[in-house]
Every structure is written in structure tokens, then in C-alpha cells.
C-alpha positions, -999 to 999 in steps of 0.1 A, spaced: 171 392 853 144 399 831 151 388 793 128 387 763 116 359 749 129 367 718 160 373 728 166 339 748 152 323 714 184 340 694 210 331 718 197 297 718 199 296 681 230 308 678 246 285 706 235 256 685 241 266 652 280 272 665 281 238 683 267 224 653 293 244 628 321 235 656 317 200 649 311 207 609 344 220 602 368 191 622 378 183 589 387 213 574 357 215 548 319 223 556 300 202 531 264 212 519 248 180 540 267 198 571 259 232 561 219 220 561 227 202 598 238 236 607 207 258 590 182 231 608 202 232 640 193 267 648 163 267 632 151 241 654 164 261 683 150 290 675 115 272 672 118 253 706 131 279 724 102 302 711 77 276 721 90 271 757 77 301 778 98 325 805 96 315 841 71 336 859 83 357 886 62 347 913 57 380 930 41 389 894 25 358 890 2 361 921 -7 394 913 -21 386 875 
């Protein structure tokens, strides 16, 4: 499966801005210290994701 590599940078943002939101609203409230947790939680997935690059298939790889 082929996906982009901006693509696996959204689902990984998402994923942790829901984890983090999961955990945000236990108590019933989302406060603006969680809401921030949550902004920089996908942000920072977004970035790190971004950064780490696709696995090569090696039948391409070989022939680049």
C-alpha cells in the first residue's frame, strides 16, 4: 500500500489530537491549558510525522 506522505502526516495528527482530547474531556470540561495540549499534540504530530520519511519499496529503491 502506497500512501502519501502527507496523508500519513494527517492521520497521525488527528490520532493524537483525539487521544489527547479523549483524555481532555474525563472531566466533563475542556479547559484552555487542555485545549493548547490538544492544538500542540497534533501539531507536533503533524511535524514529526512530516519529518519521518516513507519506507522505500525495495524493488523501487534498487532501481533509483
Amino acid at each position: 500500500m502506497k500512501i502519501s506522505k502527507t496523508w500519513k502526516a494527517v492521520v497521525g495528527g488527528v490520532a493524537a489530537g483525539a487521544a489527547a482530547a479523549a483524555t481532555a474531556v474525563q472531566d466533563g470540561t475542556v479547559t484552555a491549558a487542555e485545549g493548547v495540549t490538544i492544538l500542540l499534540a497534533v501539531l507536533g504530530a503533524y511535524g514529526v510525522t512530516w519529518a519521518v520519511p516513507n519506507k522505500q519499496d525495495p524493488k523501487h529503491a534498487a532501481s533509483e
